[in-house]
TORLUMRO-183065 format. One record per residue (C-alpha): residue number from 1; x, y, z; residue in one letter. Coordinates in steps of 0.001 Angstrom, whole numbers, m for minus. Example, Ala and Ser with C-alpha at 12.3 -4.5 7.8 and 13.67 -1.06 7.14 Angstrom:
(1, (12300, m4500, 7800), 'A');
(2, (13670, m1060, 7140), 'S');
***
This chain:
(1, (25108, m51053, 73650), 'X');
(2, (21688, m49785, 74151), 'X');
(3, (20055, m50491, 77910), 'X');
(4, (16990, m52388, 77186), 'X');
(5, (16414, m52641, 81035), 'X');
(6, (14945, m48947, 80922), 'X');
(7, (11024, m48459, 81943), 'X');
(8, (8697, m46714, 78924), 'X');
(9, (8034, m43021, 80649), 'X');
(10, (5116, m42755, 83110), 'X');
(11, (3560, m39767, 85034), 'X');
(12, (5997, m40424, 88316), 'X');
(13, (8842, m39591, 85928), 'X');
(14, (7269, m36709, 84805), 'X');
(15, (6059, m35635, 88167), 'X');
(16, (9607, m36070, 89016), 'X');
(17, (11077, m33939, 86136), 'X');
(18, (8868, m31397, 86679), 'X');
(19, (9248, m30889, 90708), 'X');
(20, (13163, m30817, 89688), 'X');
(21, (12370, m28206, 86668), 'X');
(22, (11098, m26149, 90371), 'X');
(23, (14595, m26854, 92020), 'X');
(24, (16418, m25616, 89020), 'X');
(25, (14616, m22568, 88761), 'X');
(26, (15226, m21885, 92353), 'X');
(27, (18690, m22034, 92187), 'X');
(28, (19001, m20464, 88882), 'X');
(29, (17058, m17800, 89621), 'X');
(30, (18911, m17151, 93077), 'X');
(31, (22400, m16873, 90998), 'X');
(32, (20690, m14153, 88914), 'X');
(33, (18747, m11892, 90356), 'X');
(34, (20193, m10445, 93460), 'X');
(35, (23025, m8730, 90745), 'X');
(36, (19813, m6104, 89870), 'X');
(37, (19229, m5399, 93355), 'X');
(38, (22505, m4938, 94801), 'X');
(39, (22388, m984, 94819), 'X');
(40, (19311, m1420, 96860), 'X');
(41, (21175, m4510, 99008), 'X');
(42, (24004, m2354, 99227), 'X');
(43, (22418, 560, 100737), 'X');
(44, (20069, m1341, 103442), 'X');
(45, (23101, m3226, 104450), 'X');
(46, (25649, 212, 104907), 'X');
(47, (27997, m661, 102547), 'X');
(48, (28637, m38, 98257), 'X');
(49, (26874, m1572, 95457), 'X');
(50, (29807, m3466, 94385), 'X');
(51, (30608, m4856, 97522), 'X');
(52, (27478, m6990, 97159), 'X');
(53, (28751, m8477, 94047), 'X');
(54, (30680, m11311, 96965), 'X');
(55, (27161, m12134, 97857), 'X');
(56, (26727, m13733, 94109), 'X');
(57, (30405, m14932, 93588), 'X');
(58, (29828, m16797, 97664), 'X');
(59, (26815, m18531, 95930), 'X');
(60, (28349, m19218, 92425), 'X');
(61, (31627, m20769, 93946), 'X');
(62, (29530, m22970, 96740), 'X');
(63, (27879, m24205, 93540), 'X');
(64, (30994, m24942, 91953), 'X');
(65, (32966, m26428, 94635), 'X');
(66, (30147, m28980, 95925), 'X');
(67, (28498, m30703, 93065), 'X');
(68, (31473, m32756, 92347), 'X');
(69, (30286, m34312, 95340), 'X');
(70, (26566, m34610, 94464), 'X');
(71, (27525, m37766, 92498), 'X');
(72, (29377, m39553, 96301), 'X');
(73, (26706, m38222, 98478), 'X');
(74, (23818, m39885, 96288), 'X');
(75, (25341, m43067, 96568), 'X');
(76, (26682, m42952, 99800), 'X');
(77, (23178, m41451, 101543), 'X');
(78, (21246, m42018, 99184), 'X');
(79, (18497, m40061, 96655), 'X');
(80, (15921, m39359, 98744), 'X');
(81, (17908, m38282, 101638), 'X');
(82, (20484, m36517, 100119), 'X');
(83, (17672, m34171, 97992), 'X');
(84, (15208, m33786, 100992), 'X');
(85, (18114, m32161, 103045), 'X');
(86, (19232, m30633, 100502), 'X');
(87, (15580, m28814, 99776), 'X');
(88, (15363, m27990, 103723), 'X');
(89, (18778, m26190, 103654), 'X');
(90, (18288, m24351, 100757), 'X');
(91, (14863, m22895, 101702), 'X');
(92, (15647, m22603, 105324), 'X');
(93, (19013, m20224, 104171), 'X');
(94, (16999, m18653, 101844), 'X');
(95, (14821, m17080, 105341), 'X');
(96, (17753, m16607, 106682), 'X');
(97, (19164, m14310, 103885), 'X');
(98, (16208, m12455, 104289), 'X');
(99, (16708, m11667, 107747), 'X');
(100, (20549, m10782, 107355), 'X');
(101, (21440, m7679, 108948), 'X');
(102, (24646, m6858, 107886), 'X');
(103, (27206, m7747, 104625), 'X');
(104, (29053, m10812, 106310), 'X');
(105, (26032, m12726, 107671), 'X');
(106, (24666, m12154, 104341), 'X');
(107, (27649, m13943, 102347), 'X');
(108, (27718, m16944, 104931), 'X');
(109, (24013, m17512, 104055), 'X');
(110, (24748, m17022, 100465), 'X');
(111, (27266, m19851, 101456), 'X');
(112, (24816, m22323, 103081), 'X');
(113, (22149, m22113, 100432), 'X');
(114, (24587, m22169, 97583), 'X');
(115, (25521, m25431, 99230), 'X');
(116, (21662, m26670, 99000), 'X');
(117, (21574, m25670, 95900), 'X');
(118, (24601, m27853, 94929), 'X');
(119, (23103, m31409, 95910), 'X');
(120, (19532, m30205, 94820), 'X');
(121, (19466, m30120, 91275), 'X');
(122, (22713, m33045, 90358), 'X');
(123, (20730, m35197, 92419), 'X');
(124, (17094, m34144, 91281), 'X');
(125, (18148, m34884, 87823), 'X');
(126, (19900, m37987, 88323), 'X');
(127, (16579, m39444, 89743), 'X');
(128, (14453, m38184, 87009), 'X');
(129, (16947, m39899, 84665), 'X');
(130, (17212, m43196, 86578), 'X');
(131, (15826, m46259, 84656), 'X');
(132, (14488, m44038, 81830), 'X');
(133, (14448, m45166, 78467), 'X');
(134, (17106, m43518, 75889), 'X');
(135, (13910, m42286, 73468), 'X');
(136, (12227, m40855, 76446), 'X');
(137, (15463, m38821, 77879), 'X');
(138, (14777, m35931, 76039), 'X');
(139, (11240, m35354, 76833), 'X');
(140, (12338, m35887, 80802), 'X');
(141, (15452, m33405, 79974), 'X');
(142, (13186, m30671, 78089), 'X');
(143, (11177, m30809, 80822), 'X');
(144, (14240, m30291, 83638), 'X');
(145, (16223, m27486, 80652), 'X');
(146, (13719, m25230, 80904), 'X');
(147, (14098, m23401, 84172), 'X');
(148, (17855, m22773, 83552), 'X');
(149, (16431, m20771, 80380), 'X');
(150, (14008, m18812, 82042), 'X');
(151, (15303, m17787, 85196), 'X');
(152, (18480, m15725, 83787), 'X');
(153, (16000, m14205, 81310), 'X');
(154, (13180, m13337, 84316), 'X');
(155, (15768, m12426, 86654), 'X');
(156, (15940, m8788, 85764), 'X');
(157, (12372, m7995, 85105), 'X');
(158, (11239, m9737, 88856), 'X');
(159, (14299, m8177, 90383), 'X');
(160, (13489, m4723, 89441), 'X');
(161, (9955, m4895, 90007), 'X');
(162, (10558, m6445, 93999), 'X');
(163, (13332, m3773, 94318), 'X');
(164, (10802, m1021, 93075), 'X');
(165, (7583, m2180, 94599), 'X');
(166, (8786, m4263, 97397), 'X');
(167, (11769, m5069, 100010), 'X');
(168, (15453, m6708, 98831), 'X');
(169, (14174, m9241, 101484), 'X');
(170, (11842, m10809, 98953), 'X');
(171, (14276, m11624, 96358), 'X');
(172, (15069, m14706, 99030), 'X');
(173, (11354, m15210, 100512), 'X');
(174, (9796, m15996, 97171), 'X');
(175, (11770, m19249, 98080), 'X');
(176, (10108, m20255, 100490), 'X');
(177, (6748, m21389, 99438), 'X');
(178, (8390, m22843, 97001), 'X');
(179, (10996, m24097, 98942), 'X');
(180, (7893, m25797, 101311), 'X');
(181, (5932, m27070, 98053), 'X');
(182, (8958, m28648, 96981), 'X');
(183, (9659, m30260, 99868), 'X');
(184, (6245, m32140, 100482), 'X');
(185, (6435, m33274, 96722), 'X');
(186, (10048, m34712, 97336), 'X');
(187, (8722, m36194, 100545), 'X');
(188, (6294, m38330, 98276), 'X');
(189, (7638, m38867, 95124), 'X');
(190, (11373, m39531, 95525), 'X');
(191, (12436, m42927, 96543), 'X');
(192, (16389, m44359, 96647), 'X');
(193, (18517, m45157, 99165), 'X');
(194, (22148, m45957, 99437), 'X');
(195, (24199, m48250, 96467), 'X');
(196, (25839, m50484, 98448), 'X');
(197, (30173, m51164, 97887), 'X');
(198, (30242, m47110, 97527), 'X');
(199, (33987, m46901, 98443), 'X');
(200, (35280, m44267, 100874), 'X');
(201, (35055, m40772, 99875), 'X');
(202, (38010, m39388, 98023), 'X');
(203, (39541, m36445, 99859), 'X');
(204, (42106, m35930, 97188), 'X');
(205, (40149, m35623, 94791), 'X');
(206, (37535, m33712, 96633), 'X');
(207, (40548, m31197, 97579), 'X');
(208, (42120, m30400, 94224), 'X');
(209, (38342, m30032, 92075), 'X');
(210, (37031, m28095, 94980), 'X');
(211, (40092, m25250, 95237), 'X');
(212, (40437, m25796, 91469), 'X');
(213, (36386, m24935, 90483), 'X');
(214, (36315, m22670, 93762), 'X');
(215, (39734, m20773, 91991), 'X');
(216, (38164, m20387, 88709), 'X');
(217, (35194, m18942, 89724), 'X');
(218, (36876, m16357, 92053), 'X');
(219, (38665, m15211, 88666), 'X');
(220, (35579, m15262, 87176), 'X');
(221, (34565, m12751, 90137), 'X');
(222, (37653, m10884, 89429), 'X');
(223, (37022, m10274, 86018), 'X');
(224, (33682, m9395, 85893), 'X');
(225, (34580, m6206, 88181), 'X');
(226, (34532, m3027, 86057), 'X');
(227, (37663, m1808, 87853), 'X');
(228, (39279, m5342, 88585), 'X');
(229, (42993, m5850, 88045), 'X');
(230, (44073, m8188, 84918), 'X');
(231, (47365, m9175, 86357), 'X');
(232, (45146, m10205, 89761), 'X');
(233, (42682, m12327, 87717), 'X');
(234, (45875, m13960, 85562), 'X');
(235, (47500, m14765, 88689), 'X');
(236, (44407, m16473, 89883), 'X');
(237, (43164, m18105, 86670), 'X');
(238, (46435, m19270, 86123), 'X');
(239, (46756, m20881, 89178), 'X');
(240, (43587, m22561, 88826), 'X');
(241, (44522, m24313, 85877), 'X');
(242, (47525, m25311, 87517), 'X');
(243, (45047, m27246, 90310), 'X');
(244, (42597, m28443, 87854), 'X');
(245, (45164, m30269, 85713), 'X');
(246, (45879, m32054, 89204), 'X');
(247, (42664, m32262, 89596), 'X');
(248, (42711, m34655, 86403), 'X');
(249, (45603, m36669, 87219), 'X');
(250, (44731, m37668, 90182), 'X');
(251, (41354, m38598, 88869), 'X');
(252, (42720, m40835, 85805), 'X');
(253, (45091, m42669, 88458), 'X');
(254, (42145, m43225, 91508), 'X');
(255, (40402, m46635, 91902), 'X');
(256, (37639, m45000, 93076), 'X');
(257, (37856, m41520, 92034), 'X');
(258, (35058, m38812, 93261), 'X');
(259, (34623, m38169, 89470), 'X');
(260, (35192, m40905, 87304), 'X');
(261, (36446, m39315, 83834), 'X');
(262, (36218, m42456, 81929), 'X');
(263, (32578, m41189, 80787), 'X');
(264, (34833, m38896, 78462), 'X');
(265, (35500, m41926, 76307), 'X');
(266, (32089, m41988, 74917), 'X');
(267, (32177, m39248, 71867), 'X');
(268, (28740, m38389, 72645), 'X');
(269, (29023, m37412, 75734), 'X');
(270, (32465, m35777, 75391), 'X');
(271, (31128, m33157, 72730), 'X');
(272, (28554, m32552, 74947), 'X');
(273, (30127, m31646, 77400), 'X');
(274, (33009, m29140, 75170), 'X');
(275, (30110, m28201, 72699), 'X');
(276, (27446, m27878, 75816), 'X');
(277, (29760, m25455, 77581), 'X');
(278, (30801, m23537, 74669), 'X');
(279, (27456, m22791, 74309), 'X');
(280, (26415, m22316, 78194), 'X');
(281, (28963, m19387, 77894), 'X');
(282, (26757, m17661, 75029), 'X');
(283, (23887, m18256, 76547), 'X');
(284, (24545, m16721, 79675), 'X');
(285, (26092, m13927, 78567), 'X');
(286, (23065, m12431, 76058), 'X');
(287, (20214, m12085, 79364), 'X');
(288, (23516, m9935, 80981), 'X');
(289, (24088, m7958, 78209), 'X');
(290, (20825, m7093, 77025), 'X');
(291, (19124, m5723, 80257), 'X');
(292, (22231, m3709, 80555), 'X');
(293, (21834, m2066, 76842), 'X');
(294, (18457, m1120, 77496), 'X');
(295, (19329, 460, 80811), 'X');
(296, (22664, 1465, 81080), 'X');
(297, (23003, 2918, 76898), 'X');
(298, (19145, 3369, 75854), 'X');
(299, (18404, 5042, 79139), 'X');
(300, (15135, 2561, 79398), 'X');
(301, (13505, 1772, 82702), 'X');
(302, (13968, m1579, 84593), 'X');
(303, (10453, m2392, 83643), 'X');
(304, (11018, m1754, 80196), 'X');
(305, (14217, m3419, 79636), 'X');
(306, (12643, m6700, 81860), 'X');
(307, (9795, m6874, 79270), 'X');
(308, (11833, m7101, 76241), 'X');
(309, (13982, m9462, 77480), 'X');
(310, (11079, m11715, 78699), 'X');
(311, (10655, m12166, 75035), 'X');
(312, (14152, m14173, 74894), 'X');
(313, (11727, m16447, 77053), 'X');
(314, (8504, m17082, 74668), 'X');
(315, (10796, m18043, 71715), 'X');
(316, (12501, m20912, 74915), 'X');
(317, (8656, m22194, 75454), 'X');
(318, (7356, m21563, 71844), 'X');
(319, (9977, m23788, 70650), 'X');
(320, (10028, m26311, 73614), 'X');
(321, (6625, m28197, 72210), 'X');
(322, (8512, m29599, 69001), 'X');
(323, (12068, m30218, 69900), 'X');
(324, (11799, m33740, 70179), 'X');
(325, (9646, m34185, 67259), 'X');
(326, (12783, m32381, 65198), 'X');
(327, (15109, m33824, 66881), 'X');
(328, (13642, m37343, 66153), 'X');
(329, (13218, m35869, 62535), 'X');
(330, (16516, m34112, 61547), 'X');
(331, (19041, m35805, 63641), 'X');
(332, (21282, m33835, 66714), 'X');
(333, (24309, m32821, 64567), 'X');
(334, (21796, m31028, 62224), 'X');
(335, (20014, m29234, 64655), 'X');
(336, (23030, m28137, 66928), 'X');
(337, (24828, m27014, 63824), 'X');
(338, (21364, m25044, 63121), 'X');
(339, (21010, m23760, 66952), 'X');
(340, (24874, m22323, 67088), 'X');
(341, (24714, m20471, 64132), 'X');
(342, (20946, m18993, 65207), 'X');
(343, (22288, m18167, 68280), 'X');
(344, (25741, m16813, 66893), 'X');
(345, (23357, m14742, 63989), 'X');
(346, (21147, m13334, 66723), 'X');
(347, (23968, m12135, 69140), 'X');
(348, (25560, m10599, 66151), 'X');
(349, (22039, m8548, 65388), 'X');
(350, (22213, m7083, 69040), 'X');
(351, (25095, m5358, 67959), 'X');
(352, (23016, m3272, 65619), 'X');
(353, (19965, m2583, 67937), 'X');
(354, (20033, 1315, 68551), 'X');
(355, (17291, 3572, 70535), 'X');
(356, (15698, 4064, 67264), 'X');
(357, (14844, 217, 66658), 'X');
(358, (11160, m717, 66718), 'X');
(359, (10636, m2473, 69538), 'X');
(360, (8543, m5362, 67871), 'X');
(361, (11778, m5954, 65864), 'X');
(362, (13891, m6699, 69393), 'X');
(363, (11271, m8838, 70506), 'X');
(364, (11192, m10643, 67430), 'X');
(365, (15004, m10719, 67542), 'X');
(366, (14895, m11843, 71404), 'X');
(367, (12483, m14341, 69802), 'X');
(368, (14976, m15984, 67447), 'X');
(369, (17668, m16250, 70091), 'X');
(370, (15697, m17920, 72904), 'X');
(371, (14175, m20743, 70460), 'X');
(372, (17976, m21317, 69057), 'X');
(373, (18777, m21103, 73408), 'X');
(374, (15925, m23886, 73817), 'X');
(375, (17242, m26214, 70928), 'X');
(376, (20589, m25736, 71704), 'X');
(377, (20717, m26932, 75397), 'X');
(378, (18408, m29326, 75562), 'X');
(379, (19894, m30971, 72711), 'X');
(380, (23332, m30885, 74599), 'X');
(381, (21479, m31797, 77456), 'X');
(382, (19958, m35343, 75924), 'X');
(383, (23136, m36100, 73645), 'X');
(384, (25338, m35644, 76499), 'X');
(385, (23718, m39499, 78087), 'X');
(386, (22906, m40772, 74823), 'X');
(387, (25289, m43572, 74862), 'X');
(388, (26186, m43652, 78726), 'X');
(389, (24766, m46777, 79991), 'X');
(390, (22454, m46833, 83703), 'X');
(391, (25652, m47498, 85857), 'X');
(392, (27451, m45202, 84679), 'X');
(393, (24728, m42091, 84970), 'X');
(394, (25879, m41268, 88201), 'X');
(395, (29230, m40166, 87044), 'X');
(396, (28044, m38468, 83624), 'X');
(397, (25566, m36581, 85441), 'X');
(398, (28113, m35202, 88063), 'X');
(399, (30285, m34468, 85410), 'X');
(400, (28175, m32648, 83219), 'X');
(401, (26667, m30838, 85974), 'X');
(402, (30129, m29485, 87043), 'X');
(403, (30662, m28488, 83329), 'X');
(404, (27375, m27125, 82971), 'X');
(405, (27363, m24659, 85987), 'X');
(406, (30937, m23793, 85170), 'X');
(407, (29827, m22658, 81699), 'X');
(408, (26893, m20639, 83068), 'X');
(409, (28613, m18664, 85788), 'X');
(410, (31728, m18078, 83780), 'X');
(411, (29246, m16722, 80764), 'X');
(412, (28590, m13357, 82981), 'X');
(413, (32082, m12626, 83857), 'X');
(414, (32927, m13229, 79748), 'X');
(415, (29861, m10899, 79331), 'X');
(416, (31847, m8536, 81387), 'X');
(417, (35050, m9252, 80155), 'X');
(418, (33943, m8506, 76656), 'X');
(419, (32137, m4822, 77583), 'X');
(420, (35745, m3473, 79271), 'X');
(421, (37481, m4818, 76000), 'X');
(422, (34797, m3390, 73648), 'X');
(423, (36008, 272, 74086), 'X');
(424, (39828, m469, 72718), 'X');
(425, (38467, m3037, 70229), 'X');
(426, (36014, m207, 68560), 'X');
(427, (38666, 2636, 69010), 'X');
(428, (41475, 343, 67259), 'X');
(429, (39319, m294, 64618), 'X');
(430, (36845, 3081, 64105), 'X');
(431, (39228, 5113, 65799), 'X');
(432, (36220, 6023, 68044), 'X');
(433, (34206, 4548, 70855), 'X');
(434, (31305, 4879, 72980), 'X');
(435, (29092, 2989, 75153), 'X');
(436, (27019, 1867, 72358), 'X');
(437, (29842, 678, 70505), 'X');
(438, (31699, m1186, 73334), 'X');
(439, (28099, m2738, 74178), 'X');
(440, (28080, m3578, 70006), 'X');
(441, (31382, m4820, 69921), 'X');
(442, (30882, m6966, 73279), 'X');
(443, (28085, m9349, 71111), 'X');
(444, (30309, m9437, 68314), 'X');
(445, (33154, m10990, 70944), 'X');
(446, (30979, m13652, 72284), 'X');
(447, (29249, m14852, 69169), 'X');
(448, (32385, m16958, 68524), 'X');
(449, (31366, m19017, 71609), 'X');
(450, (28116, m20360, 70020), 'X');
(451, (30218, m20783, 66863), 'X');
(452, (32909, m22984, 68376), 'X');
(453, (29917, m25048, 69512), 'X');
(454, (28609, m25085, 66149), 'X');
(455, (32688, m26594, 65098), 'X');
(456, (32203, m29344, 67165), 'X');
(457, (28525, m30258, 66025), 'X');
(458, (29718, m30343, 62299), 'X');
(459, (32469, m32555, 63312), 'X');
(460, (29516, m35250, 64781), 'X');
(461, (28800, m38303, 62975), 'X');
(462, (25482, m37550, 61567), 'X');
(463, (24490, m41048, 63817), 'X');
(464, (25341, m39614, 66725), 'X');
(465, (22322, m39572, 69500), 'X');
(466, (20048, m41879, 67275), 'X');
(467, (19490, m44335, 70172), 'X');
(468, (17509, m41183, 71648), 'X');
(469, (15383, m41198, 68096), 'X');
(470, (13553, m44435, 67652), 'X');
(471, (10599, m43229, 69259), 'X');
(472, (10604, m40781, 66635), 'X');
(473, (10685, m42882, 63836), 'X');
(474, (14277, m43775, 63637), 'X');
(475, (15636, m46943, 64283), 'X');
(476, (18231, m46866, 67696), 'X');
(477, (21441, m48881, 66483), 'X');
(478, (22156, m51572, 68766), 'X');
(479, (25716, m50672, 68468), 'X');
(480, (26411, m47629, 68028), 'X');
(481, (30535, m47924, 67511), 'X');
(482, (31255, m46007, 64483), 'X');
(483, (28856, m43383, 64892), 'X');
(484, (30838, m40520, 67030), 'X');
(485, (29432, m42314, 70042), 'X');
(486, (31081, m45229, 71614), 'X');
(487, (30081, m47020, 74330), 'X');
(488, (32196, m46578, 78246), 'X');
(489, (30814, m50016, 79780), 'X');
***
């Protein structure tokens, strides 16, 4: 059934959504860019470039292992607590990276502001969600999508330019003014305190999703080495499975769980989540591979490379202004369907991009992909609380962050994955290879990830998120059983 308690959207919400768009793009942007200046890292701190690459798994896998408890944390300490400290920890860590003086202090603070960033945003969003309307959730989650688009996609252009022009120690200073900002925004705007019965926090369950998402990152890490060990990375993936599937069974059997994975019942939100992370993984992996084309095969500058790539970013905002009007007009399946295959199409024409390409042709290719990028997440995004009702946001949103950051991190190390198997793929099938054509083959790989999304979409009712549409001229069902989207009261 559709809440009917919900508030129409005012400018608090929005002020909200937009001061957690700044959070997001923080701690995107913080997973990103320090991978473009590690030879730079690397060489102030006395050690190799690669060696720096623990500085972004430390951060990733903090990420991973702590949001699960976002969700406990929120309830237990409440909103406005829990995402003030959270703020404060992540922008004072973020001065304290910049003052590191050596690899291991470096990775511990990597550590502490990785877990800032972990309570920041699940907790952020939750609030911007609370009490809103179902038509008005995708206008508060366009506004909150956005920074996860543009940060991967700016990443490389600001990190080469600070490398170039400026110190490594400003890739984590740029925080904090907006770490401070942030902060005195929070301090007025978000309210909430603690939900009172919030049972005791389960250490179980906390224990067997933390080594298990903490696991599959580090294999992540393994695999997205250029000289990493397969058997290694098996050994570790496999046993990560192994704790995950624990993980679940302990969940299912918990009266009071730290995830509760009866949110999966609702169709909606359980394609959201498999579609949404299908498509997390493409998405992630095309602002890797591209800056590394340009540079690495083209032989273009940093600069250069950056400024292409930024155009990935003006189709996310040129689109941005009419997704919920189409989305309100076409219907989610449709335009999901439509995103994954974009996105799929687009990856697919990176494979052909040579030197000898005009470069208004890339941008308008970069173009294509980042308004199929916009569409596709925030529609995943919105669908994924479609039909989850106010009690129960709590545990989507924890869920679906987990999912969501999961996707995104493990996109790079695919990214990776696919470049090392690009040179046997091309040589088995051309009997030749070459950097170009392992970079060519790589898109080719990963454009099955935005099609398996695309699967799932086609198998949607065509009903399926139209309690999100009525503002947009569709009638919301007031049951919505028999549409792909059952209700989990």
């Amino acid at each position: 059934m559709i809440d009917t308690t919900s508030q129409p959207l005012g400018d608090r919400q929005r002020a909200v959504a937009l001061l957690v768009a700044g959070c997001f793009f923080m701690e995107n942007l913080d997973g990103t860019i320090v991978t473009t200046a590690a030879p730079h890292i690397g060489a102030s701190l006395g050690v190799s470039a690669t060696a720096i690459g623990l500085v972004v798994t430390a951060y990733l896998l903090t990420l991973a292992v702590l949001i699960p408890l976002s969700g406990w944390l929120t309830a237990r300490y409440g909103a406005r607590r829990v995402f003030l400290a959270a703020i404060a920890l992540f922008t004072l860590a973020s001065l304290a990276c910049a003052g590191a003086s050596n690899l291991g202090e470096l990775v511990a603070l990597r550590v502490v502001q990785g877990a800032g960033g972990a309570m920041m945003v699940p907790v952020g969003r939750l609030t911007a969600m609370s009490g809103v309307a179902k038509p008005d959730l995708p206008r508060i989650v366009s506004y909150i999508v956005w920074p996860a688009l543009l940060a991967p996609v700016i990443a490389p252009l600001l990190g080469g330019v600070i490398t170039t022009y400026a110190s490594w120690r400003w890739l984590f200073l740029i925080n904090i003014p907006l770490g401070v900002l942030a902060f005195a925004v929070a301090w007025r705007l978000i309210e909430g305190g603690p939900v009172s019965g919030v049972g005791a926090l389960d250490w179980p369950g906390v224990l067997w999703t933390s080594a298990g998402l903490g696991t599959l990152t580090y294999t992540g890490h393994l695999l997205s080495r250029t000289h990493g060990s397969w058997p290694v990375a098996a050994a570790f993936g496999t046993a990560s499975v192994a704790m995950l599937v624990a993980a679940v069974r302990h969940l299912r059997r918990a009266d009071h769980p730290l995830i509760d994975l009866g949110t999966l019942r609702a169709p909606s939100f359980r394609a959201s989540v498999s579609g949404g992370s299908s498509f997390w993984v493409a998405v992630s992996a095309v602002p890797f591979l591209l800056p590394l084309l340009f540079q690495e095969v083209f032989g273009w500058s940093a600069v250069t490379s950056g400024a292409l790539v930024l155009f990935v970013f003006v189709g996310n905002i040129g689109i941005k202004p009419a997704t919920t009007y189409l989305f309100g007009r076409f219907g989610y399946r449709s335009l999901l369907v439509v995103s994954g295959a974009t996105l799929a199409g687009s990856m697919v024409g990176c494979a052909f991009l040579t030197p000898g390409t005009p470069r208004w042709l890339i941008a308008a290719l970069a173009v294509i992909s980042g308004a199929a990028r916009s569409l596709g997440l925030t529609g995943y995004s919105t669908l994924a609380f479609a039909d989850i009702p106010q009690r129960r946001m709590r545990d989507a949103s924890t869920l679906n962050a987990t999912a969501n950051q999961m996707a995104a991190g493990l996109g790079v190390a695919a990214a990776t994955v696919a470049i090392r198997l690009g040179g046997p793929v091309t040589h088995a099938l051309l009997g030749r290879t070459s950097p170009a054509l392992s970079y060519s083959a790589a898109f080719c790989l990963l454009a099955p990830a935005a099609l398996a999304a695309t699967a799932g979409a086609v198998r949607l009712h065509p009903g399926a998120g139209d309690a999100l549409r009525s503002r947009a001229g569709r009638p919301a069902r007031a049951s919505v059983r028999g549409a792909g989207s059952r209700g989990v009261g």
